[in-house]
Every structure is written in C-alpha cells, then in structure tokens.
NUFI-146442 format. One record per residue: x, y, z of N, C-alpha, C, O in turn. Coordinates in steps of 0.001 Angstrom, whole numbers, plus 500000, padded with zeros to 6 digits. Layout:
% NUFI-146442
XYZXYZXYZXYZ
...
This chain:
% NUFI-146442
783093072987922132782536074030923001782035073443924320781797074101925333
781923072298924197780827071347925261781520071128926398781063071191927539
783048070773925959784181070634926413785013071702927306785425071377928420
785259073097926720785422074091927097784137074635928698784359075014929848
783110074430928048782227074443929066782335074072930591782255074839931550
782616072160930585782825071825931078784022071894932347784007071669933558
785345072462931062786343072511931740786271074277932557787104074575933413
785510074965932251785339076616933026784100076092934212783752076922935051
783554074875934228782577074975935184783604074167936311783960074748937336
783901073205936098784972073134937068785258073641937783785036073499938985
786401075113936717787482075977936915786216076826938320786371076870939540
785383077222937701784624078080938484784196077366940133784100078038941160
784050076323940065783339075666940509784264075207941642783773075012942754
785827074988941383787478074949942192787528076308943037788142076458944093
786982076995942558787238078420942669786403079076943693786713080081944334
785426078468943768784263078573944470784724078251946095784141078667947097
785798077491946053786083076188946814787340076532948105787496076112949251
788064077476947260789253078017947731789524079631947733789339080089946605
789833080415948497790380081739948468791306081653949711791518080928950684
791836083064948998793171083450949617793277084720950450792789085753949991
793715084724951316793836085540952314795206086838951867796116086510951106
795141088085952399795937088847952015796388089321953490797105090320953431
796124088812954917797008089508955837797011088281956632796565087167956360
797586088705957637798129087508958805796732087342959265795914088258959355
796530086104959547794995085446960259794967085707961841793905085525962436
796324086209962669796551086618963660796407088167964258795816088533965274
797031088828963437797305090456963507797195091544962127797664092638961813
796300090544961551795773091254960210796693092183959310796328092865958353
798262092023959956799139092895958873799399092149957510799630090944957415
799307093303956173799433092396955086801126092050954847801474091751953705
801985092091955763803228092313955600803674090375955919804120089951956985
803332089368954445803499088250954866804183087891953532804057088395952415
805025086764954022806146086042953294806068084332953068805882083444953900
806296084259951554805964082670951257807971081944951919809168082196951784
807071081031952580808883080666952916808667078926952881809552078212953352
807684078456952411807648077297951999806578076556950829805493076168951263
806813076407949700806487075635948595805861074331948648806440073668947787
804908073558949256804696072270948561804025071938947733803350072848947253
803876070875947269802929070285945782801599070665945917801421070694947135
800559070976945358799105071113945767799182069874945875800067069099945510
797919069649946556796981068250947092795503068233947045794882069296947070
794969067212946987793376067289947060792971067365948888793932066888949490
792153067697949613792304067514951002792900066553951910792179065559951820
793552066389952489794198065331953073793999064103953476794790063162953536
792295064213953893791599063629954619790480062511953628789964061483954065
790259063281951706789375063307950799789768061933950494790415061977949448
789678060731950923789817059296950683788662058945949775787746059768949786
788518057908949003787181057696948476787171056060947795788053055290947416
785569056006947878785063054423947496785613054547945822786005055440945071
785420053361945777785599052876944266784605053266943560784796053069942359
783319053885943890782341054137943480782432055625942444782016056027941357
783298056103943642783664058134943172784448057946942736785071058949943085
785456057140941834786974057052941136786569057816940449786748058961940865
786037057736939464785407058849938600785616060278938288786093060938937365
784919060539939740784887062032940365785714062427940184786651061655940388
786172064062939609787566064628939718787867065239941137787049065954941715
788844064977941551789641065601942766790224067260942423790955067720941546
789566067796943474790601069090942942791727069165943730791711068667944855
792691069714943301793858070138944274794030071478944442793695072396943694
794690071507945695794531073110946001796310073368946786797021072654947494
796485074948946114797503075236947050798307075071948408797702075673949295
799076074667948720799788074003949863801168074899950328802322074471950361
800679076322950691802057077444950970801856077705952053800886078191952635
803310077197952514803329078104954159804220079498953813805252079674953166
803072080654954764803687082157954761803795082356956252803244081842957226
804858083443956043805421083834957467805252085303957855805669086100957015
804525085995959375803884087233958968805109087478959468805696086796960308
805533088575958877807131089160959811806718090591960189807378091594959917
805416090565960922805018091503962259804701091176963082804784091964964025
803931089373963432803793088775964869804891088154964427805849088803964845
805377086927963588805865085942963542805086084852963391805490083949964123
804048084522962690803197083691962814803056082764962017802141083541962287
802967081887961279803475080826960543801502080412959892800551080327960669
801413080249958479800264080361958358800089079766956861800984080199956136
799098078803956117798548078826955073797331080023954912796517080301955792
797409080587953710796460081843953259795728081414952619794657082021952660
795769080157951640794750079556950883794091078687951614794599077621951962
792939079031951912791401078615952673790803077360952099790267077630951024
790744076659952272789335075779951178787906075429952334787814074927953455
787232075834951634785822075749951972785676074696953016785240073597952674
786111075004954678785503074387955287784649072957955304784920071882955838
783603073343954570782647072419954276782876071386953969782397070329954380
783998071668952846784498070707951734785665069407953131785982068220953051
785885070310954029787001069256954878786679068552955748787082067438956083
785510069564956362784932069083957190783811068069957511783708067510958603
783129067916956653781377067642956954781578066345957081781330065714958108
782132065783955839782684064172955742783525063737956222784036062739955715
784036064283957395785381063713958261785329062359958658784573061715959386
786550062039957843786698060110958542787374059821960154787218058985961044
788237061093959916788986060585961468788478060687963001787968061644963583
788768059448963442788769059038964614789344059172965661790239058333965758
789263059919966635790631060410967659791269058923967974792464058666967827
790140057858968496790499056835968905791591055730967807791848054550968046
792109056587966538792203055306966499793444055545965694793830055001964659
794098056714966597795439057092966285796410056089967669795975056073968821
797656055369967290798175054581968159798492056050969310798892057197969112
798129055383970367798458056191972106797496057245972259797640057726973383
796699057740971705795682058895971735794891058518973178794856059359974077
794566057835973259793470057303974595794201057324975831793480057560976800
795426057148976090796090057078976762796773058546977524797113058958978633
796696059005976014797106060669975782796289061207976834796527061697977937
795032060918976018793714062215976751793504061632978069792931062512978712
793671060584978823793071060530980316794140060796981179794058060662982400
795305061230980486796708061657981010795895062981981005795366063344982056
795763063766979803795623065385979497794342065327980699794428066062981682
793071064321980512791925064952981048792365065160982726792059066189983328
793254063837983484793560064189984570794482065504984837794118066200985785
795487065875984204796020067579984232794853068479984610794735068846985779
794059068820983753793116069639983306792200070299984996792043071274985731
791812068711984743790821068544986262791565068674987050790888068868988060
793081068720987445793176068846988823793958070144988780794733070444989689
793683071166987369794508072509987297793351073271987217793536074458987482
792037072906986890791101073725986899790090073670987949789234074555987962
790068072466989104789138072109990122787963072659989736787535073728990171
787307071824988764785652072642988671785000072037989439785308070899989792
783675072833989982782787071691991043782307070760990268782720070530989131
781359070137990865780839068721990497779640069406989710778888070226990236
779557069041988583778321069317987668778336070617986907777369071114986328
779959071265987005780238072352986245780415072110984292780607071020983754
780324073026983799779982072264982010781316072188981888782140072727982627
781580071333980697783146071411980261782618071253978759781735070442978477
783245072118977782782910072270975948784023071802975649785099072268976025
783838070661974816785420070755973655784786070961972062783877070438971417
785643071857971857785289072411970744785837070829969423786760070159969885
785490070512968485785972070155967592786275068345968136787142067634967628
785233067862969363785038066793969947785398065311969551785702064371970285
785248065386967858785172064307967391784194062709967938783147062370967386
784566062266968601783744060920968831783688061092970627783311060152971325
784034062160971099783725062478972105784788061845973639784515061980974831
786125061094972946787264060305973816787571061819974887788157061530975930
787380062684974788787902063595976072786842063911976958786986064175978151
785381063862976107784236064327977304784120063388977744783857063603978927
784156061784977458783634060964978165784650060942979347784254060308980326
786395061750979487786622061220980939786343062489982012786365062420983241
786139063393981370785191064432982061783773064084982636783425064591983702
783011063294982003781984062780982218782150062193983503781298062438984356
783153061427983787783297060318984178783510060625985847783153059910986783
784109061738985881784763062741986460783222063787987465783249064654988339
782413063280986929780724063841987171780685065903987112780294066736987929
781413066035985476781004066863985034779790067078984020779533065953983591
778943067988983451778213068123982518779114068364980722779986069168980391
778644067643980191779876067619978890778640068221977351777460068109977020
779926068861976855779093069183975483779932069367974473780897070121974601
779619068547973060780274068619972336780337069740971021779229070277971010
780892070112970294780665071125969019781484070290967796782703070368967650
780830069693967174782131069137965546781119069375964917779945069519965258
781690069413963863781195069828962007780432067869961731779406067222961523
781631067802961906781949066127960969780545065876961682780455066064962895
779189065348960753778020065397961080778062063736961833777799063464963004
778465062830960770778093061471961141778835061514962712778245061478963792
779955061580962528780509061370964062780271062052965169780648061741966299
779490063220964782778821064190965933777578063084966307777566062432967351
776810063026965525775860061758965594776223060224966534775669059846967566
777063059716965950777839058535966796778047059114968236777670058599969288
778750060335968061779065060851969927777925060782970629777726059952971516
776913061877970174775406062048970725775009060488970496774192060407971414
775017059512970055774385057939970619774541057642971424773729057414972321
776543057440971412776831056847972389777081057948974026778038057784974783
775910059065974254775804059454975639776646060353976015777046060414977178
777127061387974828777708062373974750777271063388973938777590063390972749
776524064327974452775980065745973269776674066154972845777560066792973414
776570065954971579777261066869970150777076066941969512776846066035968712
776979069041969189775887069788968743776671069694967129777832070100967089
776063069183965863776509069158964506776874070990964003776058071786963538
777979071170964222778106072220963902779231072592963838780105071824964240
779640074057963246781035075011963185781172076024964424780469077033964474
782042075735965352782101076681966242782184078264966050782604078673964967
781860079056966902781638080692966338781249081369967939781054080771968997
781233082487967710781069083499968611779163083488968711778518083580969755
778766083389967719776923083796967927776798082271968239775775082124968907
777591080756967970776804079602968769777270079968970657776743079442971638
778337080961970652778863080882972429777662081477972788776814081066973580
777680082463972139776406083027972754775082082705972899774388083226973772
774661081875972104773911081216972304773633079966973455772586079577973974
775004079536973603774970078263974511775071079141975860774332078787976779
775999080363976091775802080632977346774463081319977650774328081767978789
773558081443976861772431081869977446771301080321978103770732080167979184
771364079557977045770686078197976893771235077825978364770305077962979159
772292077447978940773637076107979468774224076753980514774525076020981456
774661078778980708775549078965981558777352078724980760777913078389979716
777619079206982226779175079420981939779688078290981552778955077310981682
781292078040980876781724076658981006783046076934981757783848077773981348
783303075977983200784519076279983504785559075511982743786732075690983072
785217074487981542786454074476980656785627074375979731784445074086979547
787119074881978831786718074583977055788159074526976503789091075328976454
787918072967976020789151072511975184788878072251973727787954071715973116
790133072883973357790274072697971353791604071913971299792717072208971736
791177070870970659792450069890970672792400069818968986791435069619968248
793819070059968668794531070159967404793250070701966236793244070441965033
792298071447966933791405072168965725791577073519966199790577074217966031
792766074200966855792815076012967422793793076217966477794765076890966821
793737075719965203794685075864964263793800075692962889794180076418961970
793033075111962699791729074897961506790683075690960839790038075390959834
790593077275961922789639077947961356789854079398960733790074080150961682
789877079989959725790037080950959240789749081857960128790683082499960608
788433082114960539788091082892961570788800082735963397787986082769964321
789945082612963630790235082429964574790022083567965484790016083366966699
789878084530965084789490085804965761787971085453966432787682085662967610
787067084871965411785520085086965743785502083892967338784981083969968451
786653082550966403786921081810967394787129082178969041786271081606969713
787782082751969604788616083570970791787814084411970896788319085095971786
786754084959970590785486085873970987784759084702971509784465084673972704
784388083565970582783566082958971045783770082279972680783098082579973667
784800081380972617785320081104973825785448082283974816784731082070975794
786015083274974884786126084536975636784587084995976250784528085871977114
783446084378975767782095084514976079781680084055976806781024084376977797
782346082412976000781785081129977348782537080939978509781905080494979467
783592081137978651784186081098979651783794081667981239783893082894981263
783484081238982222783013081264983693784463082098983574785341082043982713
784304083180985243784907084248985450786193083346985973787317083835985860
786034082103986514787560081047986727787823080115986464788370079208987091
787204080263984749787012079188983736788334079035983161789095079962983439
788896077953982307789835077630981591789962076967980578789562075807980482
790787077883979281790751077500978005791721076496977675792713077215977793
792177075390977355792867074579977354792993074009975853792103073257975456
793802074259975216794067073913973494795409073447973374796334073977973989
795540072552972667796653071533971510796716071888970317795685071791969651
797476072210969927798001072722968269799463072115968452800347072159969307
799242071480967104800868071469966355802025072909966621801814074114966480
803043072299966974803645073420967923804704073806966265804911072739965687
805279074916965565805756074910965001807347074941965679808054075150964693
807935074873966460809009074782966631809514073108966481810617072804966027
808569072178966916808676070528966988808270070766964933809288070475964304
807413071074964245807697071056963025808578071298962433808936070383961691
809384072534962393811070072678961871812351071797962584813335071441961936
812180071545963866813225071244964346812757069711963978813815069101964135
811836068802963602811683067370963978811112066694962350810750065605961904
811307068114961853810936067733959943809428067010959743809095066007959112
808683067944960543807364067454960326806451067998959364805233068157959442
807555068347958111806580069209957412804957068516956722804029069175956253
805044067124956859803709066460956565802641066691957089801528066515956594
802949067176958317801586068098959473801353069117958700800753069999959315
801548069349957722800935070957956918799864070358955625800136069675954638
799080070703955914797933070227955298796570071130955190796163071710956196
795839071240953874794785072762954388793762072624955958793043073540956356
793883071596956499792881071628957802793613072524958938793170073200959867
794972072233958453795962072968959018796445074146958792797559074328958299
795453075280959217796000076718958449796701077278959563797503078040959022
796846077339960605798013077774961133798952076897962301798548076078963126
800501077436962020801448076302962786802004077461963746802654078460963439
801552077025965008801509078204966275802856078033967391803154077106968145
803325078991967199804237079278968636803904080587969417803415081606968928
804325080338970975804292080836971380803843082435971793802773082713972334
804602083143971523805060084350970954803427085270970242802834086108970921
803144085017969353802169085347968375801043084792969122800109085542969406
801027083782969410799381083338970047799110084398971604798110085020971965
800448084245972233800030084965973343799538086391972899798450086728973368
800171087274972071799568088749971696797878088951971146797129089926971209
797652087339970507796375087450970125795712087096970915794646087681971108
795996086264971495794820085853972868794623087301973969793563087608974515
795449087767974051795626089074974685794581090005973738793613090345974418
794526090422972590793882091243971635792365090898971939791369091560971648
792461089615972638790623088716972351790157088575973990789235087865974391
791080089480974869790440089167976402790847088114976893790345087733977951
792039087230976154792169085840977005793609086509977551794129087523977087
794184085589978788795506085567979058796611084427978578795964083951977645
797264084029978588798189082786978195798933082601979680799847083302980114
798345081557980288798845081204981562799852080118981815800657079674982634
799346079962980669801112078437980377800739077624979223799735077389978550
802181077237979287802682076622977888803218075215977937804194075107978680
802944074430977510803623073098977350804002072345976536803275071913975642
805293072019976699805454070861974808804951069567975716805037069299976914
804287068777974367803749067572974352804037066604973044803910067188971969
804490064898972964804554064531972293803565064381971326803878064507970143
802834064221971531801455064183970367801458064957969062801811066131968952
801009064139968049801549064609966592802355065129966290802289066210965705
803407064524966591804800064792966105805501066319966976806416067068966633
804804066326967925805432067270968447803997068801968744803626069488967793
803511068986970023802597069689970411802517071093971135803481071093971900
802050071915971226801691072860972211800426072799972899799257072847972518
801085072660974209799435073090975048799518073884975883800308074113976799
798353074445975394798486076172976448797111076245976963796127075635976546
797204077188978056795667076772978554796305079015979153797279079738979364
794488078970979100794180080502978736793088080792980303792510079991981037
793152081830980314791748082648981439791653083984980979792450084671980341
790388084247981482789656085497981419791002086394981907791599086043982925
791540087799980981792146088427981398791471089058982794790292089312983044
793180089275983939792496089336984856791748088282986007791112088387987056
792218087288985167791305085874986173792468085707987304793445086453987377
792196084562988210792565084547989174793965083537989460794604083234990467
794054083210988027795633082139988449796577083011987606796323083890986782
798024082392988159799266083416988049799725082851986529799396081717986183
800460083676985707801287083230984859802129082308984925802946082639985784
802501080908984310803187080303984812804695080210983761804761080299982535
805958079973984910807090080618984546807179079940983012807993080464982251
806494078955982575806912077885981642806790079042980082807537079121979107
805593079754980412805647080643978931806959081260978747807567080920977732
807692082372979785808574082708979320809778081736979015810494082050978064
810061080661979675810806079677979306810489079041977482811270078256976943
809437079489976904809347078830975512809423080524974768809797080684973606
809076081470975508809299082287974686810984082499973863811393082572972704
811669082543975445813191082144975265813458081716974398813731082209973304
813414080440974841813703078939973542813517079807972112814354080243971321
812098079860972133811626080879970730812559081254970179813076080908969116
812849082119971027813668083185970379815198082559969636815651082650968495
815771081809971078816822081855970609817177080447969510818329080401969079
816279079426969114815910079507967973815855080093966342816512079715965372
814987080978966426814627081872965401813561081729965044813382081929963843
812862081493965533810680080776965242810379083053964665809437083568964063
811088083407964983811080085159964361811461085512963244811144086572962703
812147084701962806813265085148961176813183084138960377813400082981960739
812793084551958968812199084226957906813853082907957247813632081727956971
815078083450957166815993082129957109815871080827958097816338079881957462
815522080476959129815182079280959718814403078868958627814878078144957752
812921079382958601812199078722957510812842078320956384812683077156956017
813553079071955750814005078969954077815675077463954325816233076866953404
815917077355955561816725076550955966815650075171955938815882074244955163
814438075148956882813681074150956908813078073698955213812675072591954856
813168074698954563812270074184953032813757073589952260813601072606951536
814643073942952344815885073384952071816151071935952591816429071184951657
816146071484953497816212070338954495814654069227953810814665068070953390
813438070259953969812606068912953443813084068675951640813267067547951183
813198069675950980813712069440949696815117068359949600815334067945948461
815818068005950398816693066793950671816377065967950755816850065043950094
815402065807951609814425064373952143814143063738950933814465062622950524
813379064782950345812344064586949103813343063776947894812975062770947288
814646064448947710815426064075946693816269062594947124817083061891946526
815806062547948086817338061255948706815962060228948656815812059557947635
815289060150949399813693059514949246813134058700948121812695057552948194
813231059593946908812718059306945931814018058717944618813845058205943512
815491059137945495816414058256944398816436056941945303816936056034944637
816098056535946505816056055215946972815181054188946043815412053095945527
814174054993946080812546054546945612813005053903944393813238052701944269
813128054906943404813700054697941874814781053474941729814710052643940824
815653053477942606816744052566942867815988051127942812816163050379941850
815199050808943819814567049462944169813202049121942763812844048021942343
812738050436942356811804050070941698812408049639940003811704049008939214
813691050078939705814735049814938738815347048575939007816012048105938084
815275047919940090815579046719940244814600045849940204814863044663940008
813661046160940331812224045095940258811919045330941209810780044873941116
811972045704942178811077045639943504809882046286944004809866047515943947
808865045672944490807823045605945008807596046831945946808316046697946936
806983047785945988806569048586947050805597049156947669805245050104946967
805124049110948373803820049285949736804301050330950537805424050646950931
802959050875950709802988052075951674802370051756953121801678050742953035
802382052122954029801798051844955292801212053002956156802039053540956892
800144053406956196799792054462956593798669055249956026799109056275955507
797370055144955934796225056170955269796491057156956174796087056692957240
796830057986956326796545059075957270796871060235956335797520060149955292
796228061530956953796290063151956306797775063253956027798233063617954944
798600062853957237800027063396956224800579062744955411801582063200954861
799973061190955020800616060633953895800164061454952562800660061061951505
799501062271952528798845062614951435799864063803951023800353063819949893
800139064717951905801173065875952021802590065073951333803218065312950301
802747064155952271804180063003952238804423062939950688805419063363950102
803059062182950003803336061463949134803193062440947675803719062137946604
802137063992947986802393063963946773803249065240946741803204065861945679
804148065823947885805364066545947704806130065880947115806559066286946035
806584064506947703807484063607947207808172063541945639809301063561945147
806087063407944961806166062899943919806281061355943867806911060935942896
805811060465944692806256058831945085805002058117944952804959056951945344
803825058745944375802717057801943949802501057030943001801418056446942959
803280056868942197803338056128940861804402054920941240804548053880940598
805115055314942451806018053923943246805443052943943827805520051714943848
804696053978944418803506052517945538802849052180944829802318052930944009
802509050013944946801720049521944514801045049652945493800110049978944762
800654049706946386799352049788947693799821050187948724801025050208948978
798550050712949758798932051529950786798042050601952046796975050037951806
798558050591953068797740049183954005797451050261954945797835051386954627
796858050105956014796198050844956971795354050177957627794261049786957218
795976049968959013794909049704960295793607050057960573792944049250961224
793196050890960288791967051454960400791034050899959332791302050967958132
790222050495959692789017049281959048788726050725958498789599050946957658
787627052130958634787214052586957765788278053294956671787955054441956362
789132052931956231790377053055955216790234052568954579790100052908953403
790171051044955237790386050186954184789220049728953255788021049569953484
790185049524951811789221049500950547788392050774949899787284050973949403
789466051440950169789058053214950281790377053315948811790997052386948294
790415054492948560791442055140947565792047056021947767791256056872948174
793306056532947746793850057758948148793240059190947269792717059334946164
793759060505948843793169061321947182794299061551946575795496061361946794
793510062096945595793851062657943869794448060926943462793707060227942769
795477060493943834796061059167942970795670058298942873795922057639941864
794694057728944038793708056877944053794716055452944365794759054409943712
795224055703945180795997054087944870795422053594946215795378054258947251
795019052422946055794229051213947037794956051047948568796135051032948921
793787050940949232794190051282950819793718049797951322792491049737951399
794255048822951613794066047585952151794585047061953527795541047628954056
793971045977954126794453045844955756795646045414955390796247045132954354
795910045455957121797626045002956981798170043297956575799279042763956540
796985042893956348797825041189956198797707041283954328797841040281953625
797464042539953829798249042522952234799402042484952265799953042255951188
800031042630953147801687042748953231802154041300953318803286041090952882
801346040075953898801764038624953604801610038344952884802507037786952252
799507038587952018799388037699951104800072039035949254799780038753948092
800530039712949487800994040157948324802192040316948494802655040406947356
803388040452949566804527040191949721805034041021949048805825040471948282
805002042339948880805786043605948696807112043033949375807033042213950290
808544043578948804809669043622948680810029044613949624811152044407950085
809330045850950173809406047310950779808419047645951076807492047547950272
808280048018951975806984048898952678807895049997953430808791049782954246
807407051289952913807607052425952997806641053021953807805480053017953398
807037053782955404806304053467956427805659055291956141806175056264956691
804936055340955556804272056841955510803888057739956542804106058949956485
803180057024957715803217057640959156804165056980960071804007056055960867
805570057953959637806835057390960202806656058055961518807654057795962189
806069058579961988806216058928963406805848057771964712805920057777965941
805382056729963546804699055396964469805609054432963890805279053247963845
806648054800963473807134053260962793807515052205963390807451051056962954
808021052647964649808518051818965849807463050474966263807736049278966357
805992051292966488805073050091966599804391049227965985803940048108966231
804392050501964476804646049615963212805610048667962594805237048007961625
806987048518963130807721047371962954807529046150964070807829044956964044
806789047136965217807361045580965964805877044765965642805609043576965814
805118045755965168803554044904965014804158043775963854803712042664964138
804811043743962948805292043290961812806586042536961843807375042630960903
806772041970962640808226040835962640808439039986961607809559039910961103
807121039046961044807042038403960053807655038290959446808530037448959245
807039039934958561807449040671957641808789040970957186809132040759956023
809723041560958254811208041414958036811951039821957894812969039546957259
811121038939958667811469037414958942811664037233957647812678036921957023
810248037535957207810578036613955167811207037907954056810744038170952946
812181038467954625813047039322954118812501040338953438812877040571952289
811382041206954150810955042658953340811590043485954477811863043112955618
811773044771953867812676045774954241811484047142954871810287047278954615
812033047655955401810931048747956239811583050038955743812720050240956170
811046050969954892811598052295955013811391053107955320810855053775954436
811543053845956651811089055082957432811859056247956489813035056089956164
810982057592956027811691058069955013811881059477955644812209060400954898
811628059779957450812029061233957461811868060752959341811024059993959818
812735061329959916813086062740959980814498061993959204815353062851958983
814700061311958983816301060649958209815838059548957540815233058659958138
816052059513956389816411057944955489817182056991956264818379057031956545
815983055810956675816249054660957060815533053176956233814468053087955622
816638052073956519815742051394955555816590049924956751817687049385956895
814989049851957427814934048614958148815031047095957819813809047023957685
815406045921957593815543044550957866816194044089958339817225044645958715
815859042511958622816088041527959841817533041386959660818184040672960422
C-alpha cells in the first residue's frame, strides 16, 4: 500500500507539473493537429550533481501541433515554468559565436532605432546580461527581466539590473509607471517560451515609447523543417514561429510587424522587430518577401510537417543502425555536447545506453549528469585520457569548430560522427 502511495504521489505530483492546452496559443482556435511525435524527455536543460542521482526525473510530453486556422506550429503540453526556469544553467556567453552575434545584432538595433542618449532599453529574458551591456556601452539606461534567479543575480553584480522575475503585462505596468517608456525591448529566443504570449504582447505593447521598438529572435520554423532541426523542440520551446501567424497576432495585441529577418543563430532564426500600431516607420518590403517564401513552401499545410516527421524518423533509424554497428564491434563511444538539444537528440534517438560519456566545454556541465539517463558530462580532454573510438558530435550544428578544436583526436585514429542534418562520420 506504502508503495502504491508513493507511486500516486508522484503521479499527482507529475501532474501538478504539466497541462495541456486545448487551442492555438496564438488565435485561440481549438482547430489543432498533432503532426509530430517525439520521445518524452525530462526538461532539456534538468542536468544534475551526483548528489540528486537519486531523485526521480519526470518526463513529459514532447508533441508538435499545427493550428490549421493561423498556421502556427506549437507544443500544448506546458510544464510548470518554474520547474524550467528558476534553475537555469545556460549562459548566452558561452554558446560558440553568440558574443559576436549580439554586438553585430546590438549595432543593427541602435542604428534602426536611434534612441537618444539615456533612453531605457528592456530585454526581456536577459540572461547574464551580454546584450545590455553593449547598449550600456552605447550610454543607454538598461534593464533586465529573467526568471533564472542566480544569473539574474550575477547580471545585477556585475552592473546590469536584473529584476528576478517572469515577464507579464502587470510587471510593464508597473515598470512604466516606476522608469517611463522604453524605446527598445528585446526578447531573444524567449518570444517563444511563454504560455501566456498574449499577456506577453500586452505587456510590451505598454512599455513601448510612442517610437519605441520591439525587437525579438525566435527559432524560425521554416530553418527547422528545411535544415532538420528538430532538436530545437524542447518544452522551453513552446512555440516554432513563422511569419505569417506572428504578424496577425502582433496585430490582435496593438503591435505592427515592420520587418523580418533570417539569421544564422540556432540553427536557423527569425528576427522581427515590431512598433506601436500606427508608429512612425514604414513596413519593410522584407516581410512580404518571407511571407512569399512561406507560402510557397508550405509553412500552411499540415503534409510538409508529416514529410518533416518522416525525414527525422530516417535520421533516427540510419543513426542508431551506425551506433549498433560500431558498438557490435567493440567500439567505444562519446558524446560531445551538454546542451538542451542533446537531450531531445538523444532520447528521440533512443542512443543513451550507446554513449559511454558526454564531454562539454562548459565548466558548469561538467561533472554534471544528463537528464533522465544520467550519463556523465566531463571536459573535453576525456576524449585523450579515455580514448573513445567515436565521438558522436550531439550539437552538430558546431561540429565544424568542434573538429578543428580536436585534430589530435582524429590524429590517433577516432572518428567524428555528425548525425544530422545527414549521417556523416569524420576521420583523418
């Protein structure tokens, strides 16, 4: 009975953790379609000490649905915020080219939005604060908003305010009474993270100065189907945005969509930057140029998708008879990469019981555990002193700098396997 107990407090307790949505998170029609299947996962991000092995991991649903009244591309199963957020490990800084990224993006910004000198600029979802500080720098007033408490903390040390919190419509309002207008406010790859995206786009729509500008990065779903990024789908990731659908909602919320841009960043980006409907800059020709594309595409019709879940289901099967192949021969295999989409990667795959270890650049990784499988996250010179046979490059979107960081490695005859957007298997 003790047992039973146990296992319904859980159940309850999982449950507590996750719900599901019944209409589009965009245009609230319940008229939505499952058009992609992956494995549940524990959060993407849910790494842990040797201390919590223990601890049970829950896993939670991993379905992409498609509304076929905007077109909007969306996970419906929610998990508790809290649960993703509060303890966030990641670091903007310490993704390869990110820094480089943002003083590219921050110079755009500033010389498309000319704010005066000492005008506020908000980024929503700030992290360690790499975009306010070149705003700062720039002799604007900067303010930050993240959940992730410790690193809101670290920002606010190191000479950047950031307020520990969940962005919303009653904190805009609050700050524009406290602070004034902001002539920018940027959401970089978190205008895709919040259930409430509606309350979101009120909120901003508040703060925004009358020739203020909204400026956001989301995973672009057209670079996801066309570039097989289905590992970018992850619950932090509840919606994968094109064009098309964002502009009608930003429209529904008082914003305009003044342009559109693809960007390389995470595997493929959208950046669109927004004004007060009615504000004072022109539409720029670039939206209808992606609407186009859109279209003629199919980012509208539910077979592209069921074509894309077909295509990663290949990956998955060709992937994992390589794996089996080398591990039937005796061979040694390593993963390379802690990051959120190895977690998607690895347990769609089914390829965690292949890897003997997973290495990762990032010092707070390492000596960490994956979730749910728990398999050991160590720096990169485990790859000399344990001499894996294969290292299987998990954040293949970097593999390039991940091989050349690693010459050695191929020197004393280990093999590199980049396993998507195509099965490749690198040596000297």
């Amino acid at each position: 009975m003790a047992g039973i107990n146990r296992a319904e407090a859980r159940a309850a307790k999982m449950s507590s953790r996750v719900s599901r949505r019944t209409t589009c998170r965009l245009c609230e029609a319940p008229d939505v379609e499952l058009v992609l299947h992956l494995q549940p996962t524990p959060p993407a991000d849910a790494y842990v000490p040797a201390d919590r092995l223990k601890e049970p991991q829950d896993s939670y649903p991993l379905d992409l649905f498609f509304c076929r009244r905007c077109g909007h591309a969306q996970l419906l199963d929610v998990v508790d915020p809290k649960v993703l957020f509060q303890d966030y490990l990641y670091i903007s800084s310490s993704s390869p080219g990110l820094e480089d990224h943002f003083q590219s993006y921050s110079d755009q910004v500033l010389a498309y939005a000319k704010p005066p000198a000492g005008a506020l600029a908000l980024d929503i979802g700030s992290n360690n604060g790499i975009l306010l500080k070149l705003f700062k720098q720039q002799g604007l007033k900067v303010l930050g908003v993240d959940p992730a408490r410790e690193i809101a903390g670290q920002a606010t040390r190191s000479g950047i305010e950031t307020i520990p919190a969940f962005f919303s419509s009653h904190l805009a309002r609050q700050l524009r009474a406290e602070r004034g207008p902001a002539a920018i406010v940027t959401a970089n790859n978190v205008f895709a993270h919040s259930d409430g995206l509606a309350d979101m786009a009120e909120g901003i729509q508040t703060l925004l100065a009358p020739d203020g500008v909204f400026v956001f990065e989301v995973s672009y779903l057209m670079d996801v189907i066309e570039g097989m990024v289905f590992d970018f789908i992850y619950h932090e990731h509840l919606c994968y945005h094109s064009v098309k659908p964002l502009q009608a909602f930003l429209l529904r919320h008082g914003l305009e969509l003044i342009n559109a841009e693809r960007v390389p960043t995470k595997g493929g980006s959208l950046r669109g930057t927004a004004q007060l409907v009615g504000g004072p800059r022109r539409v720029e020709p670039a939206v209808a140029k992606l609407l186009t594309l859109e279209a003629k595409i199919g980012l509208d019709r539910t077979d592209v998708f069921k074509d894309f879940a077909a295509r990663v289901e290949c990956a998955k099967s060709e992937t994992r008879q390589s794996l089996r192949e080398l591990k039937a021969a005796g061979k040694t295999i390593a993963g390379y990469g802690a990051c959120a989409t190895a977690t998607t990667l690895i347990h769609h795959f089914q390829i965690g019981g292949m890897l003997d270890f997973i290495v990762d650049d990032n010092v707070q990784r390492q000596n960490l555990y994956s979730p749910g499988l728990h398999i050991p996250i160590l720096p990169p010179a485990a790859i000399y002193k344990k001499k894996p046979d294969c290292v299987l490059i998990l954040a293949w979107r970097f593999a390039e700098p991940i091989m050349q960081g690693h010459p050695a490695f191929m020197h004393q005859g280990g093999r590199f396997i980049i396993p998507l957007p195509k099965l490749r298997i690198v040596h000297a």
